[in-house]
C-alpha positions as CSV (number, residue, x, y, z in Angstrom):
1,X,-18.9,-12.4,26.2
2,X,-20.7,-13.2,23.3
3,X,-20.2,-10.7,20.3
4,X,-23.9,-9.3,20.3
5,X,-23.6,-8.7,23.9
6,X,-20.4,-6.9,22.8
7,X,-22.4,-4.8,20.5
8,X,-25.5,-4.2,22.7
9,X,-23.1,-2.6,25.5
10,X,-22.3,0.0,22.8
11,X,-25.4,0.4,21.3
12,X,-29.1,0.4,22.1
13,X,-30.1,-1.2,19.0
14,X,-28.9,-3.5,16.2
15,X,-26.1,-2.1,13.4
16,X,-25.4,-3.3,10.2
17,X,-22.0,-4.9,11.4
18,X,-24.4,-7.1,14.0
19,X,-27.1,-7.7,11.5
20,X,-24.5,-8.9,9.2
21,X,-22.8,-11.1,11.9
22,X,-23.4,-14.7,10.3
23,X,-22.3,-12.9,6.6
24,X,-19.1,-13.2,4.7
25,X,-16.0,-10.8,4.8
26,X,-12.7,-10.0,2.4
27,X,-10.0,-9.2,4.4
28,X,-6.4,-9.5,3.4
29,X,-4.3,-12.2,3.4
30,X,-2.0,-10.6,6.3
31,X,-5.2,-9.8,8.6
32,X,-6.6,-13.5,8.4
33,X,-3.3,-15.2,8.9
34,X,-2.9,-12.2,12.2
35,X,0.3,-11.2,11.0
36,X,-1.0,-7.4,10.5
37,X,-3.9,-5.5,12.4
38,X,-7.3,-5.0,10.6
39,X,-7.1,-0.5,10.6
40,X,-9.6,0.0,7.3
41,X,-13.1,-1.2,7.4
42,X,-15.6,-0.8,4.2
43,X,-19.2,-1.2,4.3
44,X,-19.4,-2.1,0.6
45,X,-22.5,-0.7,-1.2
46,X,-24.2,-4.2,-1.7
47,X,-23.7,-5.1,1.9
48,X,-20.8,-7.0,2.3
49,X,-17.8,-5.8,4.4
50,X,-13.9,-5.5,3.6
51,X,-11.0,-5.7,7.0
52,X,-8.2,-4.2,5.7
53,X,-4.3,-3.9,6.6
54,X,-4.1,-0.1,4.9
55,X,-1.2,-1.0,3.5
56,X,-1.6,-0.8,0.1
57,X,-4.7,0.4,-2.1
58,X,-3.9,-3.0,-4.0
59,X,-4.1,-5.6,-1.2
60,X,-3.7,-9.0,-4.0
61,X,-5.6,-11.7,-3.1
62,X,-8.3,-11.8,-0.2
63,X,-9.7,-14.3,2.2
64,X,-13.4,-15.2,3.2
65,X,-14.0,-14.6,6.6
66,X,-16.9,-14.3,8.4
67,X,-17.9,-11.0,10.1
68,X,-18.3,-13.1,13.7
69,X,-15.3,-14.2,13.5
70,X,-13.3,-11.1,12.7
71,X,-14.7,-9.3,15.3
72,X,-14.2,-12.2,17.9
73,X,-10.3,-11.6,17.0
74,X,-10.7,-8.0,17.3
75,X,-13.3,-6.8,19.6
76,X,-12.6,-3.0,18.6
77,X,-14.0,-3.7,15.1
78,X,-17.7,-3.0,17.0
79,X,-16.7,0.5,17.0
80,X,-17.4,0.9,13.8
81,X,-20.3,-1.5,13.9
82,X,-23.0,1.3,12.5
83,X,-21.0,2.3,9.4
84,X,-23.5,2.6,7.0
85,X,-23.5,1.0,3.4
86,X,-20.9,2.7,1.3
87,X,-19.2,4.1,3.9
88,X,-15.5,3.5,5.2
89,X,-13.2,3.8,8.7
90,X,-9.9,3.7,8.8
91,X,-7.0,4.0,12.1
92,X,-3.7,4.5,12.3
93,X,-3.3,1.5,15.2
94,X,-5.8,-0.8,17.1
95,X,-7.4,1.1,19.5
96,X,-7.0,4.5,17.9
97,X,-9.9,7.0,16.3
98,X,-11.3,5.7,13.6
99,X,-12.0,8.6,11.2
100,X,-15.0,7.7,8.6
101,X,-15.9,9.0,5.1
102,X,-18.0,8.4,2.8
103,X,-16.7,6.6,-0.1
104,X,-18.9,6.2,-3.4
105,X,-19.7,10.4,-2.8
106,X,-15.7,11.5,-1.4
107,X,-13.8,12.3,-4.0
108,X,-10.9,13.3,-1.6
109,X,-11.1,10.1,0.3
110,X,-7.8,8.6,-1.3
111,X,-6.0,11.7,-0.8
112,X,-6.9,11.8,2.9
113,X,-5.6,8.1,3.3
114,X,-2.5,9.3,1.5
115,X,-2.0,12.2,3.7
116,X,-2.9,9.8,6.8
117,X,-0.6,7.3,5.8
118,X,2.5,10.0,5.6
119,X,1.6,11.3,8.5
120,X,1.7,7.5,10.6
121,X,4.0,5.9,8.3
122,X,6.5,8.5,6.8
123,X,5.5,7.5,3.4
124,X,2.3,6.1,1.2
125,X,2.6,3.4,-1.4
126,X,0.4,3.5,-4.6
127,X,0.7,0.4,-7.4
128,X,-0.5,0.7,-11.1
129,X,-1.0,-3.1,-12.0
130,X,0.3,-4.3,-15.9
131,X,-1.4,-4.0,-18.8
132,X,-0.9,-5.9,-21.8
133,X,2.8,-5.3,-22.5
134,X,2.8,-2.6,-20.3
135,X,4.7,-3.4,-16.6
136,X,3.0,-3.2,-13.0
137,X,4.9,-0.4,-11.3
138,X,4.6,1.0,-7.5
139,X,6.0,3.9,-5.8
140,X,6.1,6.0,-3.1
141,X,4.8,9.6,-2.3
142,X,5.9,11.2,1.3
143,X,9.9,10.3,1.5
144,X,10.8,14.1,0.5
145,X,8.7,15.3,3.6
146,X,9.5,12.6,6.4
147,X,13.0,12.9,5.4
148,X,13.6,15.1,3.1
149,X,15.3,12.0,0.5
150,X,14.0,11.1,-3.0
151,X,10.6,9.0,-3.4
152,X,11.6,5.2,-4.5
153,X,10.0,3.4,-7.3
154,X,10.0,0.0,-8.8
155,X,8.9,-1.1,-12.0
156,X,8.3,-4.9,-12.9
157,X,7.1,-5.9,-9.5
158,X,4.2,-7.9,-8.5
159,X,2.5,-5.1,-6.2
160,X,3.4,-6.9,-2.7
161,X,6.9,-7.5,-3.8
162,X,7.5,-4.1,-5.0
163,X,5.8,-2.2,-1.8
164,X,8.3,-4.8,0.3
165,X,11.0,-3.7,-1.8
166,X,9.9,0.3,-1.5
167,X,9.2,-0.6,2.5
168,X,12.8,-2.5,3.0
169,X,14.3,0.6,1.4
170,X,12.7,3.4,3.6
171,X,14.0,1.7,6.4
172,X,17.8,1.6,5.5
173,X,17.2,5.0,4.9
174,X,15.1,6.4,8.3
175,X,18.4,4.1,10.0
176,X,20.7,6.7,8.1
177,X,22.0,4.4,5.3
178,X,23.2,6.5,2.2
179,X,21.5,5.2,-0.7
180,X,22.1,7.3,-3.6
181,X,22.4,6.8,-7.6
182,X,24.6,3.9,-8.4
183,X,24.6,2.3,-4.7
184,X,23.5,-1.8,-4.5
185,X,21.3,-2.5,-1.8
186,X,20.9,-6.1,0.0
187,X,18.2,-7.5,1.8
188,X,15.5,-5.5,-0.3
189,X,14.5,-8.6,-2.2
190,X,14.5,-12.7,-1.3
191,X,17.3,-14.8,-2.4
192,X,20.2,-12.7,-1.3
193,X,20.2,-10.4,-4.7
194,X,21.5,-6.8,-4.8
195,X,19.3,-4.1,-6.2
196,X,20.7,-1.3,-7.6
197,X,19.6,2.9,-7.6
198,X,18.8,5.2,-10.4
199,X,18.1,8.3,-10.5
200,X,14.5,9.2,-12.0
201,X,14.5,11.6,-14.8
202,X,12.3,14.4,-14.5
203,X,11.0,13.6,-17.8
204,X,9.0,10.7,-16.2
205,X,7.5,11.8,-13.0
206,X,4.0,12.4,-15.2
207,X,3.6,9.0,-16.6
208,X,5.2,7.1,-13.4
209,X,4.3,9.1,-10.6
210,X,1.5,11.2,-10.8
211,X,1.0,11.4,-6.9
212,X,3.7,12.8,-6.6
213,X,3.5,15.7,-8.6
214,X,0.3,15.8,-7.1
215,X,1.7,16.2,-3.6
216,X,4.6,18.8,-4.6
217,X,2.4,20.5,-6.5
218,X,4.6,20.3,-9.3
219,X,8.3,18.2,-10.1
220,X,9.7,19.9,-7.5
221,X,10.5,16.3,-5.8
222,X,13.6,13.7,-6.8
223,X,12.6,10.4,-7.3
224,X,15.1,7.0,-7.1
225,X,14.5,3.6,-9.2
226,X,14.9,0.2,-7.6
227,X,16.4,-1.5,-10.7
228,X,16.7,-5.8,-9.7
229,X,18.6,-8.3,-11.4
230,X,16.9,-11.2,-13.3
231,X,17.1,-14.7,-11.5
232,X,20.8,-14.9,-13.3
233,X,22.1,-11.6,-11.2
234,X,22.0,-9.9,-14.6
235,X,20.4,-6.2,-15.0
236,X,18.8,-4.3,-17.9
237,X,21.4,-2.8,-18.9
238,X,24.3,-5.6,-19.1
239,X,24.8,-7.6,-22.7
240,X,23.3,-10.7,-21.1
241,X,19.9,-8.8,-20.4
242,X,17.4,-10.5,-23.0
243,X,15.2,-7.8,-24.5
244,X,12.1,-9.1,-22.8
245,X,13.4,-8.1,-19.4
246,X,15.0,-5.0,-20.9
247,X,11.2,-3.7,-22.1
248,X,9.7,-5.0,-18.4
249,X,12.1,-3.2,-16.3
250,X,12.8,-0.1,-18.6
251,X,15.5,2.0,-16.8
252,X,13.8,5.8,-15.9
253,X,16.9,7.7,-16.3
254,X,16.8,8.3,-19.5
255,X,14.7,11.6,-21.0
256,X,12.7,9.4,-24.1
């Protein structure tokens, strides 16, 4: 079945998704390469289209696919075939509801994808890239309520390492793995390095994790860092740490 014939069993007339069929599409990295599901669609303002993993609001790099042949892939994308321009969809699994909103007039449309995300996931990942001398940093909201355990943060990551690293870590401890201030962790990063924990001083859940405060309405919420070694095995705070790492991975324990 061709993929207009698809979309004509659905619909009595054209949408934008079959008007658009021969157009260009973003989608991430994961979705092209069909290692993860497409469960966010965007019907970008201009007219193009995003197919999204949801599972980051920094998905890195994307690929150029064509809208034909995503939905040939994924047949269920047609279901959100009349989203109009500006508008996006988002699931929690292939086949689910999609539950739409409009994005360039929803200002609460990120804090419903964070709330949907606890909700499926257990926990939602946000990322605030570098800038200038200041260090990319991502961190989790949602741990405290799923399982009532500190939130995890990493600081110094590329985005897609640290959500791995944040991701890795919320497993070991939905398995019932004690991680607590001082622990080293395996497996949370390649090469067969140990991470370490550290507790989060109050003093930074402003700066570093606004979200947060923003979802327990206050600092009423513990937070864990996931301090890593440089390629040597050293960390921040051992003699052999060079001041440039030092300033990229400063340690959050401390109140100043």
């Amino acid at each position: 079945m061709s993929m207009h014939a698809r979309l004509d069993t659905l619909r009595p007339t054209s949408s934008p998704l079959e008007e658009g069929v021969d157009a260009g599409a973003y989608c991430t990295a994961e979705v092209a390469q069909g290692r993860l599901p497409v469960l966010q669609v965007t019907h970008d303002a201009d007219g193009g289209w995003q197919f999204l993993d949801a599972t980051t609001d920094m998905p890195g790099k994307c690929v150029l696919r064509s809208v034909r042949a995503m939905v040939s892939a994924d047949p269920t994308l047609a279901q959100v075939g009349d989203l109009p321009r500006g508008w996006s969809a988002l699931r929690s699994a292939v086949g689910a509801t999609w539950q739409r909103w409009q994005t360039g007039c929803d200002e609460h449309a990120a804090e419903r994808k964070a709330l949907h995300d606890i909700d499926t996931y257990g926990l939602h990942i946000l990322s605030v890239a570098e800038d200038g001398a200041l260090p990319p940093f991502s961190y989790s909201i949602g741990i405290g309520q799923s399982l009532g355990l500190p939130e995890m943060i990493v600081v110094g990551l590329r985005h897609e390492v640290a959500q791995a690293a944040i991701n890795a870590c919320y497993a070991l401890m939905k398995a019932g793995q004690r991680i607590v201030p001082g622990a080293r962790v395996a497996g949370l990063l390649g090469g067969g390095f140990e991470c370490e924990i550290v507790e989060v001083s109050p003093a930074h859940y402003r700066e570093y994790m606004g979200w947060a405060w923003w979802l327990y309405d206050g600092p009423g919420f513990r937070a864990h860092q996931i301090v890593f070694p440089n390629t040597a095995g050293v960390f921040p705070w051992e003699p052999a740490a060079d001041a440039w790492f030092r300033n990229w991975q400063p340690l959050l324990n401390a109140t100043a």
